[in-house]
mmCIF file as gemmi writes it, N, C-alpha and C atoms, coordinates in Angstrom:
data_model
loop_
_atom_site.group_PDB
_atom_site.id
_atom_site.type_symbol
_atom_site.label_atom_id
_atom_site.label_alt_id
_atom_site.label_comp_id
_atom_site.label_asym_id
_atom_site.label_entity_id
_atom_site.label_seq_id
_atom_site.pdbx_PDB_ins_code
_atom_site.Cartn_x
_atom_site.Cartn_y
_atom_site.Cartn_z
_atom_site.occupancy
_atom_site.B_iso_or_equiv
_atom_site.pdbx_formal_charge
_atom_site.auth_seq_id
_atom_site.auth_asym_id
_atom_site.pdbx_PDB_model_num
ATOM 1 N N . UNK Axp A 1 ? 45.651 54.572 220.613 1 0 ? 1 A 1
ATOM 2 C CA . UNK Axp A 1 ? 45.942 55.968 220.873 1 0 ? 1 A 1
ATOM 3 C C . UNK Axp A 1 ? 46.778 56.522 219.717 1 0 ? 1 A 1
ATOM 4 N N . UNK Axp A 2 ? 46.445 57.71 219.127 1 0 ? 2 A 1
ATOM 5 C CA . UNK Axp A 2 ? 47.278 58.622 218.348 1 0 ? 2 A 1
ATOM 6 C C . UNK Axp A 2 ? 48.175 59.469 218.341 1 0 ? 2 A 1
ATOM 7 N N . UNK Axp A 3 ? 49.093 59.568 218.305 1 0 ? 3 A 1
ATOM 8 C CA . UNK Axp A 3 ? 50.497 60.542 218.309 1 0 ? 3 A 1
ATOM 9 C C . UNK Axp A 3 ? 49.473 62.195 217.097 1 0 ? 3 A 1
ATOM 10 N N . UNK Axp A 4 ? 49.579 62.956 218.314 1 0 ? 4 A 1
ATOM 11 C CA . UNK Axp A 4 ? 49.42 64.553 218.088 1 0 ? 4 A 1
ATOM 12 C C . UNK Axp A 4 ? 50.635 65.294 217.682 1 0 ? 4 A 1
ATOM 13 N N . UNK Axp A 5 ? 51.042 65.898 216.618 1 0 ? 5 A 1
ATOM 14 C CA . UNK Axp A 5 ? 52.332 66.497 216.112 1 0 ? 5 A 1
ATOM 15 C C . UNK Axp A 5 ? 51.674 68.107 215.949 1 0 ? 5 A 1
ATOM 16 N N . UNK Axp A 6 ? 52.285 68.769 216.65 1 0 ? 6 A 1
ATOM 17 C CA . UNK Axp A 6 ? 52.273 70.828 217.081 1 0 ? 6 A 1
ATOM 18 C C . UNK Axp A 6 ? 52.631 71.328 216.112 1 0 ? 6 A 1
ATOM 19 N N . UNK Axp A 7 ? 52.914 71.634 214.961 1 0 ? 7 A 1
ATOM 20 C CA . UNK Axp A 7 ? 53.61 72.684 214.342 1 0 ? 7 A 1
ATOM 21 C C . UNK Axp A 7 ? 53.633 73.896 214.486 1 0 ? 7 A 1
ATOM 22 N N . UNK Axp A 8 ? 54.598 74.713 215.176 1 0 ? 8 A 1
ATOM 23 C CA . UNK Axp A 8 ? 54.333 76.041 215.905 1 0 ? 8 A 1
ATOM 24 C C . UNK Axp A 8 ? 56.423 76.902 215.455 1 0 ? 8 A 1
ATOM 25 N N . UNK Axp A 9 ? 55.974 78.57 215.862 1 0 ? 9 A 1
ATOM 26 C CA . UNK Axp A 9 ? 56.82 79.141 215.664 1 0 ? 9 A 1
ATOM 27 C C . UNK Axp A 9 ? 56.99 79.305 217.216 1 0 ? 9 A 1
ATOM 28 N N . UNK Axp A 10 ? 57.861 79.496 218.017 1 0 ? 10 A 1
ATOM 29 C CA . UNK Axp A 10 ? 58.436 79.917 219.08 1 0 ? 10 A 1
ATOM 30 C C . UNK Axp A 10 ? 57.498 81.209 219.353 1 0 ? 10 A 1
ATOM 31 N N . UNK Axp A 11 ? 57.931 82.555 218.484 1 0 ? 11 A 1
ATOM 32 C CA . UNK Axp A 11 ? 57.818 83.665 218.358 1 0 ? 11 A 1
ATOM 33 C C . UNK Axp A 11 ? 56.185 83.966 218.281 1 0 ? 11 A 1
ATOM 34 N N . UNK Axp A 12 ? 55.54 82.908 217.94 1 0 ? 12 A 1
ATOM 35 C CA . UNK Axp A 12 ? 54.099 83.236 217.293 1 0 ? 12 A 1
ATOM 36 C C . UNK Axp A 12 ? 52.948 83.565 218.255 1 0 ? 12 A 1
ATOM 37 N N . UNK Axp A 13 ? 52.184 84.546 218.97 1 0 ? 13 A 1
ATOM 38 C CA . UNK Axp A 13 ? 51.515 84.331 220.029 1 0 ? 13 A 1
ATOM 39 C C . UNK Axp A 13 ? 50.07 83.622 219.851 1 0 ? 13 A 1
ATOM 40 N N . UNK Axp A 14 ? 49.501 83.386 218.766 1 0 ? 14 A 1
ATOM 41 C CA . UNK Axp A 14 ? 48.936 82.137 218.705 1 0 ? 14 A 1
ATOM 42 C C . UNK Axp A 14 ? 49.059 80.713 218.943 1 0 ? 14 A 1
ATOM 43 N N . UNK Axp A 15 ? 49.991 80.598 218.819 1 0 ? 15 A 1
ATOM 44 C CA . UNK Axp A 15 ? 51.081 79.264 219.377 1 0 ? 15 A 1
ATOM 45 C C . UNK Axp A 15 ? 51.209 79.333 220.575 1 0 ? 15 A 1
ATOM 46 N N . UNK Axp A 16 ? 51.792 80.64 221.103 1 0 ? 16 A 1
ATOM 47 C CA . UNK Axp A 16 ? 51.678 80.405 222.705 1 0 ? 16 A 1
ATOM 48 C C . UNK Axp A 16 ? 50.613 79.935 223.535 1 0 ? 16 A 1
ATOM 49 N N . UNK Axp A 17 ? 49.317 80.836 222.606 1 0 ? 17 A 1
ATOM 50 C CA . UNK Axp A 17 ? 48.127 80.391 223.739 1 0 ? 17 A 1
ATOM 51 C C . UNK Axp A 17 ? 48.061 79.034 223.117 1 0 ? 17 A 1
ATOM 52 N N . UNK Axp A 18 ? 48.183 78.762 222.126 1 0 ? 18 A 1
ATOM 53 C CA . UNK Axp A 18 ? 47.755 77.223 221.677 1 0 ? 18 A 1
ATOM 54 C C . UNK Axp A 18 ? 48.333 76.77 222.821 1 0 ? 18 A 1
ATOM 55 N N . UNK Axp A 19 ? 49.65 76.597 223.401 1 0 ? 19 A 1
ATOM 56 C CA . UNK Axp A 19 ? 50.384 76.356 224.103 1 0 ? 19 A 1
ATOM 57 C C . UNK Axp A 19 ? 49.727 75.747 225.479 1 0 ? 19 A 1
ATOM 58 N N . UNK Axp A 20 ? 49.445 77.21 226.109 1 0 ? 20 A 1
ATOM 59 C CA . UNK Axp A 20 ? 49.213 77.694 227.321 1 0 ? 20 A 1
ATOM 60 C C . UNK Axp A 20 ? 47.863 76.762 227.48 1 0 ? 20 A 1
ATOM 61 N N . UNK Axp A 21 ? 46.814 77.207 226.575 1 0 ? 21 A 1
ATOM 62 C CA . UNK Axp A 21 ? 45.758 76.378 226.468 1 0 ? 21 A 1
ATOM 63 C C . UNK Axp A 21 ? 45.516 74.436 226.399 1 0 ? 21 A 1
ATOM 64 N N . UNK Axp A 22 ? 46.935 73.832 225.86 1 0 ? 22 A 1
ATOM 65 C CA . UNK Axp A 22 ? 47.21 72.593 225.894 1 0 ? 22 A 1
ATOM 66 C C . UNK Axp A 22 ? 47.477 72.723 227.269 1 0 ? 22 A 1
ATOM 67 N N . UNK Axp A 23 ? 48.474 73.071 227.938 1 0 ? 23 A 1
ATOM 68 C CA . UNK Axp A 23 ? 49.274 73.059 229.483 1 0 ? 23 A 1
ATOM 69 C C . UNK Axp A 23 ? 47.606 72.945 230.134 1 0 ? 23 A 1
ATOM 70 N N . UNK Axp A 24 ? 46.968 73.654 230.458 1 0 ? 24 A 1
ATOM 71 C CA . UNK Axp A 24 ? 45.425 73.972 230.991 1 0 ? 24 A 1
ATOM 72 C C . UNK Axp A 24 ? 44.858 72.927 230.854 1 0 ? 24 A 1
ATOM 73 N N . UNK Axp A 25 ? 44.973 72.112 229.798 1 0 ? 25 A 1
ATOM 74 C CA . UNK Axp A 25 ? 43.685 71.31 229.439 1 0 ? 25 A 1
ATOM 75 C C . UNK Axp A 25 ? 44.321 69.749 229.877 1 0 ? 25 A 1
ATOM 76 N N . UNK Axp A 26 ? 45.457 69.508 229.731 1 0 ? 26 A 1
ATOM 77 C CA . UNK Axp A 26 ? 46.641 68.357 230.198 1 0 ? 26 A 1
ATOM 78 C C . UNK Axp A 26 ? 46.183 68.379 231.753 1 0 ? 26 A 1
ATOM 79 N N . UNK Axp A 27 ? 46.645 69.22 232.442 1 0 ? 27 A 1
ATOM 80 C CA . UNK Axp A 27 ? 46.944 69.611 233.9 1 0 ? 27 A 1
ATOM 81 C C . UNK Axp A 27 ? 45.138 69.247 234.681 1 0 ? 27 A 1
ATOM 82 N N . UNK Axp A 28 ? 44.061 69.758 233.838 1 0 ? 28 A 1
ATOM 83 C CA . UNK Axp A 28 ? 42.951 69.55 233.943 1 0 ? 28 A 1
ATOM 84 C C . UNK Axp A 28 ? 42.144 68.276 233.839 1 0 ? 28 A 1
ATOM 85 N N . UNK Axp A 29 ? 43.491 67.342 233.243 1 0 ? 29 A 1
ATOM 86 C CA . UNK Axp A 29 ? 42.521 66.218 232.347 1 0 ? 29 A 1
ATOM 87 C C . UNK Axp A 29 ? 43.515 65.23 232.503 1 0 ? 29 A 1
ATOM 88 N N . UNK Axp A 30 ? 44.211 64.58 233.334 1 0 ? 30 A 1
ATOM 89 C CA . UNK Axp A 30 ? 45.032 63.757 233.726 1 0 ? 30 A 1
ATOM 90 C C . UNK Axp A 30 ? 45.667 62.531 232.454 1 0 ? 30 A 1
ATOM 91 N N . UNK Axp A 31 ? 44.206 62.436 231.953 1 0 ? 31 A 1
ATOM 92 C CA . UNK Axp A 31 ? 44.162 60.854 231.429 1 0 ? 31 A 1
ATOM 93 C C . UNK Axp A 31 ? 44.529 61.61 229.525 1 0 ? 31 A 1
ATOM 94 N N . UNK Axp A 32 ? 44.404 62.809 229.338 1 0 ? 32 A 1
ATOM 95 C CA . UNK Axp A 32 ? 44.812 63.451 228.056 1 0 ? 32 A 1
ATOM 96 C C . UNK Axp A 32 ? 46.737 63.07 228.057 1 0 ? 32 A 1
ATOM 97 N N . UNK Axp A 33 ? 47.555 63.105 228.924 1 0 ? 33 A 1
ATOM 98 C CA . UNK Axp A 33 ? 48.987 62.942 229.407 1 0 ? 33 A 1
ATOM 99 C C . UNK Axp A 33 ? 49.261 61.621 228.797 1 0 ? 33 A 1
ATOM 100 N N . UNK Axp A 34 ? 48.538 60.611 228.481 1 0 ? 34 A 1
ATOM 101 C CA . UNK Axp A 34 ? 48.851 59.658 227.802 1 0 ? 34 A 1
ATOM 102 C C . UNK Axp A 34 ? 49.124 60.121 226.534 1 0 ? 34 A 1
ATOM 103 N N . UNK Axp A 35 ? 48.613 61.046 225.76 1 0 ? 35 A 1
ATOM 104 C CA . UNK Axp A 35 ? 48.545 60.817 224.562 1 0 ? 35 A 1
ATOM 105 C C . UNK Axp A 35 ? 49.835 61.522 224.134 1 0 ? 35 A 1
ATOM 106 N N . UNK Axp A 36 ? 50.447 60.882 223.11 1 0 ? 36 A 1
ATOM 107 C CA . UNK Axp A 36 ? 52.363 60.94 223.204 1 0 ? 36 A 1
ATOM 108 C C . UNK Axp A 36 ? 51.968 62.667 221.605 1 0 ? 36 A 1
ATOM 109 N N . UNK Axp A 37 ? 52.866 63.709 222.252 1 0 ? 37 A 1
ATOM 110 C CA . UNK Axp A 37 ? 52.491 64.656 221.505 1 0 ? 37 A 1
ATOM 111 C C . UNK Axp A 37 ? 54.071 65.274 221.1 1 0 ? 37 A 1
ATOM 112 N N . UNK Axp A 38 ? 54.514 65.685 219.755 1 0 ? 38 A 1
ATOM 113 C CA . UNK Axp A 38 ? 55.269 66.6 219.087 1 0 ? 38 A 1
ATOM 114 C C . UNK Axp A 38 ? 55.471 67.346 218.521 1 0 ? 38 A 1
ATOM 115 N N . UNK Axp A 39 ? 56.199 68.19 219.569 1 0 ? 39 A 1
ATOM 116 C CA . UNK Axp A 39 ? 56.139 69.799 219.22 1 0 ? 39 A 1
ATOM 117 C C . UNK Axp A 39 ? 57.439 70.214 217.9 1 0 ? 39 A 1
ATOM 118 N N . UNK Axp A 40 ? 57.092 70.598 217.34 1 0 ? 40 A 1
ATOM 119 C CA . UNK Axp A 40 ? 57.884 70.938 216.308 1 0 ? 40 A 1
ATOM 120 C C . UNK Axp A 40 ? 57.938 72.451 215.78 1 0 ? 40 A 1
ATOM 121 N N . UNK Axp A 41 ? 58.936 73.182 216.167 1 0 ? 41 A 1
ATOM 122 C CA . UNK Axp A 41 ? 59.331 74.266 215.899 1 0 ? 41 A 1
ATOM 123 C C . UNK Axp A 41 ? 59.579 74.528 214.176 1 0 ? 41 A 1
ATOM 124 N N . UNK Axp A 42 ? 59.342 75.153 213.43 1 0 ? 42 A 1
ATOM 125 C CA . UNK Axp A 42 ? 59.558 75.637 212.231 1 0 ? 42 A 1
ATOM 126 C C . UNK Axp A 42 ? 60.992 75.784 211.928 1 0 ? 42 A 1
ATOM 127 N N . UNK Axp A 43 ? 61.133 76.845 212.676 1 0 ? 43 A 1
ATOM 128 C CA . UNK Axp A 43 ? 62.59 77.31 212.708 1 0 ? 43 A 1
ATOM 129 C C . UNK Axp A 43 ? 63.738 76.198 212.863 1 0 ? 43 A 1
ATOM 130 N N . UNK Axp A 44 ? 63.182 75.499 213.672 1 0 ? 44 A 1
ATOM 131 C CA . UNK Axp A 44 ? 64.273 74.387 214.25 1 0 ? 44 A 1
ATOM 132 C C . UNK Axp A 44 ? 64.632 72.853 213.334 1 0 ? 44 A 1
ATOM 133 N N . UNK Axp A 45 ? 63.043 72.939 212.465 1 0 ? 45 A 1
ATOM 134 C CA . UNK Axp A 45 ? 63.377 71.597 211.713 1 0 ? 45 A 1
ATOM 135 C C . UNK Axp A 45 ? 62.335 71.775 210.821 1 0 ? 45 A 1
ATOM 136 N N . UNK Axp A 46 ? 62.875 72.386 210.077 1 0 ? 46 A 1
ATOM 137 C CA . UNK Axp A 46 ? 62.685 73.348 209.008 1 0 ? 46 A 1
ATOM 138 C C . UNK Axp A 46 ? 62.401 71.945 207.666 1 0 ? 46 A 1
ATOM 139 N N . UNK Axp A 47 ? 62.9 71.235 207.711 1 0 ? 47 A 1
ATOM 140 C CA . UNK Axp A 47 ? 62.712 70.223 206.914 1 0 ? 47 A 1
ATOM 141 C C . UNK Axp A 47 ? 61.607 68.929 206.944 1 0 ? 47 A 1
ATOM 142 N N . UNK Axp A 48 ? 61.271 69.303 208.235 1 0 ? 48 A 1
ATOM 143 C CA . UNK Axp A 48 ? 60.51 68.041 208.292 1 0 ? 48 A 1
ATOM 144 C C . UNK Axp A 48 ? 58.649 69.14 208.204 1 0 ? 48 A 1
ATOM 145 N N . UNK Axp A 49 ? 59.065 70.149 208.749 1 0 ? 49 A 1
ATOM 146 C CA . UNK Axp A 49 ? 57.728 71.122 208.773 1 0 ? 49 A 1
ATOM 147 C C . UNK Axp A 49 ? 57.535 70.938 207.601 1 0 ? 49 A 1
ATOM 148 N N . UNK Axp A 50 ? 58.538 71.156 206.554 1 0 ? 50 A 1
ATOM 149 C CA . UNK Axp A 50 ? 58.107 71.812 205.12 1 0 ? 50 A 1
ATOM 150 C C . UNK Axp A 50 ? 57.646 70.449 204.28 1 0 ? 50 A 1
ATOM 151 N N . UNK Axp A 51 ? 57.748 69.334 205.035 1 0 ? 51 A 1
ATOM 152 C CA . UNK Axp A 51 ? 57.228 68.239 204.769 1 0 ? 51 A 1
ATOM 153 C C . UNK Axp A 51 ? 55.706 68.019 204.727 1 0 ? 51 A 1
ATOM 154 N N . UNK Axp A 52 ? 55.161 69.214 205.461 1 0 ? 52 A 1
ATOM 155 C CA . UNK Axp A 52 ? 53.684 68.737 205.724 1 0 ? 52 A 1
ATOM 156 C C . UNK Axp A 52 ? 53.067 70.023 205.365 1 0 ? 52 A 1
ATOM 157 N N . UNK Axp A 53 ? 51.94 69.684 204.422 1 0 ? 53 A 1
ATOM 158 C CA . UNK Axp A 53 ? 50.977 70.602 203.978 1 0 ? 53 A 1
ATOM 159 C C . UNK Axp A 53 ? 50.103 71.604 204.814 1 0 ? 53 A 1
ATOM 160 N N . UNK Axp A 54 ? 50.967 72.897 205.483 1 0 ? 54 A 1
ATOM 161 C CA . UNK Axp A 54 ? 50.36 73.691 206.209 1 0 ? 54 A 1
ATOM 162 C C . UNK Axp A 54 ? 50.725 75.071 205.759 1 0 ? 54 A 1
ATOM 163 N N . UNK Axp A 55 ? 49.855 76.224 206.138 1 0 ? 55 A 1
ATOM 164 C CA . UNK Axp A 55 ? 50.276 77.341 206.016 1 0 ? 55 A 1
ATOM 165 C C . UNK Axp A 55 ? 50.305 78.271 207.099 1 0 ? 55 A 1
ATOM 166 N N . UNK Axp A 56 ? 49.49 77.77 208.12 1 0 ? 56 A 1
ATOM 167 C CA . UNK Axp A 56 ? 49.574 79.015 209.275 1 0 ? 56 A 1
ATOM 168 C C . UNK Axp A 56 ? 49.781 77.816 210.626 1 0 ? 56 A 1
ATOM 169 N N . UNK Axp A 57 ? 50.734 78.843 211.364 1 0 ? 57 A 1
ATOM 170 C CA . UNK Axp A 57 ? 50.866 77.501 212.775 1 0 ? 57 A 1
ATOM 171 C C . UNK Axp A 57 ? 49.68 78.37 213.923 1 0 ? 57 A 1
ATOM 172 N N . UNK Axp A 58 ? 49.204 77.873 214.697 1 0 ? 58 A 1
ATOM 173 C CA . UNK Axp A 58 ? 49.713 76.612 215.343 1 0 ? 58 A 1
ATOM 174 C C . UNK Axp A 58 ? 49.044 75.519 214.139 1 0 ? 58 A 1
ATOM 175 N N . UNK Axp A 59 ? 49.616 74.51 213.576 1 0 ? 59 A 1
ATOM 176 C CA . UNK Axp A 59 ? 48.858 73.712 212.987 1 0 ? 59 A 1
ATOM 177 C C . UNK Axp A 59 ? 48.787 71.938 213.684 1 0 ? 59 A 1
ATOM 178 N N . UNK Axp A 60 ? 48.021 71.497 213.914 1 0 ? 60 A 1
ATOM 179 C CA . UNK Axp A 60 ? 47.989 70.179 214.837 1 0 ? 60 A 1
ATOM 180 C C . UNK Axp A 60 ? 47.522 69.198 213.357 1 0 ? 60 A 1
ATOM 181 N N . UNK Axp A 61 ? 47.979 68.164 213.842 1 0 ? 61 A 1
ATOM 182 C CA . UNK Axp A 61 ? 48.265 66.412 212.66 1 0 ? 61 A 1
ATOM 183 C C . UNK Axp A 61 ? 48.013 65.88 214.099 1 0 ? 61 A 1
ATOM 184 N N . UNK Axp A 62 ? 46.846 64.259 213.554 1 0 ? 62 A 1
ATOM 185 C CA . UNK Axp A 62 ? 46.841 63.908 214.462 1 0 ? 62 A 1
ATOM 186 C C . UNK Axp A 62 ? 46.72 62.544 213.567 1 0 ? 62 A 1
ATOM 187 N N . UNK Axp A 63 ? 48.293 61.595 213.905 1 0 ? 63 A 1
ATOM 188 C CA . UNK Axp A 63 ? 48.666 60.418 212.917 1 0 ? 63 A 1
ATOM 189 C C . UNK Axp A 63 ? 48.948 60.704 211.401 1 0 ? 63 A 1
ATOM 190 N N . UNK Axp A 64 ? 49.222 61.812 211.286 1 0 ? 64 A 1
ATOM 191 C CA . UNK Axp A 64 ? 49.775 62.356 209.865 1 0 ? 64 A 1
ATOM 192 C C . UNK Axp A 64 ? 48.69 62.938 209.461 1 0 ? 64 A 1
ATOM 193 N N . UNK Axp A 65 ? 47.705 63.212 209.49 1 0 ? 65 A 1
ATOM 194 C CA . UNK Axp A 65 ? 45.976 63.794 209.269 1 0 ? 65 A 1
ATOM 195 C C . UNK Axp A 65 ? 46.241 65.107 210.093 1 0 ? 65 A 1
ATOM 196 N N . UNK Axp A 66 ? 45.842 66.335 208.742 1 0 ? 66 A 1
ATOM 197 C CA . UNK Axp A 66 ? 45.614 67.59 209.966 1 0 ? 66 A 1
ATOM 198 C C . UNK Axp A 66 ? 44.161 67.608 210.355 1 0 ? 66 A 1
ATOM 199 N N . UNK Axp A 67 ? 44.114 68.346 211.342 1 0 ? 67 A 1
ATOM 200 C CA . UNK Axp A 67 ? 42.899 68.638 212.104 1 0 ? 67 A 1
ATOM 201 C C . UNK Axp A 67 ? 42.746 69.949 212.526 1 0 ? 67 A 1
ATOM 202 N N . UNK Axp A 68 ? 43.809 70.967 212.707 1 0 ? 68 A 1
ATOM 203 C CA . UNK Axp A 68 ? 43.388 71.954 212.66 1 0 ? 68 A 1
ATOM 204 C C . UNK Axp A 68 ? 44.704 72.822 212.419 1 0 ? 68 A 1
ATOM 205 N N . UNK Axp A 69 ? 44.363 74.413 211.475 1 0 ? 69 A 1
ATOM 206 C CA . UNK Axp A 69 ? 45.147 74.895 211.1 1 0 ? 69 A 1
ATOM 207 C C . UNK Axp A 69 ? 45.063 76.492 211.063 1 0 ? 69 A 1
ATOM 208 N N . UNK Axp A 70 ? 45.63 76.979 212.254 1 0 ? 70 A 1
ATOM 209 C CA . UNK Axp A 70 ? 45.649 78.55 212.122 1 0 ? 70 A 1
ATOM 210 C C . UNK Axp A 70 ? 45.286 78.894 213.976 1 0 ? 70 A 1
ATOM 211 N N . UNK Axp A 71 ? 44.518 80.125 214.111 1 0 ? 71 A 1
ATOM 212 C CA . UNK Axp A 71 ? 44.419 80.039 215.521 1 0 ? 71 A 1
ATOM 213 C C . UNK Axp A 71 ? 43.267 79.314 215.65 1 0 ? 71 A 1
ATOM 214 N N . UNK Axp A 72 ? 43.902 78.617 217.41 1 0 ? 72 A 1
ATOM 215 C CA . UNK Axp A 72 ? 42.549 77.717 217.414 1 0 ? 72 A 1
ATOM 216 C C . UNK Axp A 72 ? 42.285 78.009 218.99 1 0 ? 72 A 1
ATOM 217 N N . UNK Axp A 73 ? 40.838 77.398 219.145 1 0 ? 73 A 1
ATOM 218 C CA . UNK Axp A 73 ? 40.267 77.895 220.377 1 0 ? 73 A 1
ATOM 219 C C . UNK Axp A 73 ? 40.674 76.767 221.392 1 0 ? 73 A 1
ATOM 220 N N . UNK Axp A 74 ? 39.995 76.835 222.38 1 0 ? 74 A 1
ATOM 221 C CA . UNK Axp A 74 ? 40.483 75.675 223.88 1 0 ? 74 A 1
ATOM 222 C C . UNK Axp A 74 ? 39.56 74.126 223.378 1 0 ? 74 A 1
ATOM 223 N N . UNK Axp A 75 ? 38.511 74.643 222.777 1 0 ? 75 A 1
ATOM 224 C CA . UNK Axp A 75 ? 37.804 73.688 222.808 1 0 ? 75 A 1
ATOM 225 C C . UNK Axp A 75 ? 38.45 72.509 221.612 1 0 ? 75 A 1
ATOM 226 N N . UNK Axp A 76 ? 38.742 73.272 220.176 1 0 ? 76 A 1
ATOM 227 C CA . UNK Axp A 76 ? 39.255 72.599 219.257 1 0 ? 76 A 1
ATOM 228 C C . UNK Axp A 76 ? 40.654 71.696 219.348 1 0 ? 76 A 1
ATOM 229 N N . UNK Axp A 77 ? 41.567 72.295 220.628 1 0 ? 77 A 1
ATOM 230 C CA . UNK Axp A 77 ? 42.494 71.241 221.304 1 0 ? 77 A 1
ATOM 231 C C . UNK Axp A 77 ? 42.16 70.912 221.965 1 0 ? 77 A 1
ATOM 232 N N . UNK Axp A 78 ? 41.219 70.886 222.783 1 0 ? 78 A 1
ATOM 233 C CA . UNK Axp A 78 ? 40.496 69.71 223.633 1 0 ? 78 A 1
ATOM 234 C C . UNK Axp A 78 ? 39.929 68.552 222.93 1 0 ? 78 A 1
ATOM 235 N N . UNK Axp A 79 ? 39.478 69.279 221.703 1 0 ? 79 A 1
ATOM 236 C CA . UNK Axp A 79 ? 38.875 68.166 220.538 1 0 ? 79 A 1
ATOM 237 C C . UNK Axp A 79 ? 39.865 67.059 220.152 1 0 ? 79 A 1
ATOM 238 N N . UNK Axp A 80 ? 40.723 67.529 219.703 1 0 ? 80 A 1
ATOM 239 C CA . UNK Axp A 80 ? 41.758 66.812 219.202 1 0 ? 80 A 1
ATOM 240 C C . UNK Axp A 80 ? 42.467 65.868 220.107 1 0 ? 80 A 1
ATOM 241 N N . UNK Axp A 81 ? 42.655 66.267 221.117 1 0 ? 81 A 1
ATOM 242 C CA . UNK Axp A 81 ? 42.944 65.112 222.414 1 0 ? 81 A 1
ATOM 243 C C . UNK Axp A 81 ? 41.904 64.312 222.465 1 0 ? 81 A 1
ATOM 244 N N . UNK Axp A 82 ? 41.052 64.353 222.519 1 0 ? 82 A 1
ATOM 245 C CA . UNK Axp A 82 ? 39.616 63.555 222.61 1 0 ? 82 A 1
ATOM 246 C C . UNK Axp A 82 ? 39.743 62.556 221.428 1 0 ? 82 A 1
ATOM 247 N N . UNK Axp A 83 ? 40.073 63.054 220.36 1 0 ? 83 A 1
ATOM 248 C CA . UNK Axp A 83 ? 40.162 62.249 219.233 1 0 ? 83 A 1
ATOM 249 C C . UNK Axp A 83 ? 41.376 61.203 218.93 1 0 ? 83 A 1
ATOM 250 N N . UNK Axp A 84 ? 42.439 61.763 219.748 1 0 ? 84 A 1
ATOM 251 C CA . UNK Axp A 84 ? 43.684 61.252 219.79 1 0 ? 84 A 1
ATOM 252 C C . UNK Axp A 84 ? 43.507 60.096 221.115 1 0 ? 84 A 1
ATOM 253 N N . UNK Axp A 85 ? 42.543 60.086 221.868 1 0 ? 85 A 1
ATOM 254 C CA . UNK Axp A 85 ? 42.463 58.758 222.715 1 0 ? 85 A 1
ATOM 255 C C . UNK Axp A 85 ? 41.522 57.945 221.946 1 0 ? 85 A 1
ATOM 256 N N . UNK Axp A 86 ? 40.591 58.21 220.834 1 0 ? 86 A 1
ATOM 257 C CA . UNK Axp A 86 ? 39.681 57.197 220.299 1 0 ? 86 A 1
ATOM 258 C C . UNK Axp A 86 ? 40.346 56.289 219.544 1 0 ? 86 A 1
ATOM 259 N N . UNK Axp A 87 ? 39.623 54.888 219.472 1 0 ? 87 A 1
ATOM 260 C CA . UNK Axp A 87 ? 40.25 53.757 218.691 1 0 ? 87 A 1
ATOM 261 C C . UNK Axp A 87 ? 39.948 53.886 217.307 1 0 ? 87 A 1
């Protein structure tokens, strides 16, 4: 299993639904709750964001690998959970 890392602004409403849309798809999908995920605020740790090659949040890394970057739909974080339980 793969550790999923969020890069998101608080403030950003793309992020939110990214958000809202993870909560939905977790709550929907029991066995997605395994997969160990970190949310990382910009604002808040500002140093470790600026560590990783992104330009628009919500941006998702999945094991240090991005996978997706900017607004994203339900399906493309559904994707990424899917990918984050494969061996």
């Amino acid at each position: 299993m793969k550790k999923i890392q969020l890069f998101i602004l608080r403030n950003c409403p793309f992020c939110i639904q990214a958000l809202d849309w993870q909560n939905k798809i977790l709550t929907e999908n029991p066995h997605y709750r395994e997969v160990p995920i970190e949310i990382i605020d910009e604002n808040e740790q500002y140093e470790l964001a600026n560590s990783y090659d992104y330009y628009y949040v919500p941006s998702y890394y999945l094991d240090g690998r991005k996978l997706h970057e900017g607004v994203a739909t339900r399906e493309k974080i559904e994707n990424i959970f899917a990918q984050a339980l494969e061996d």
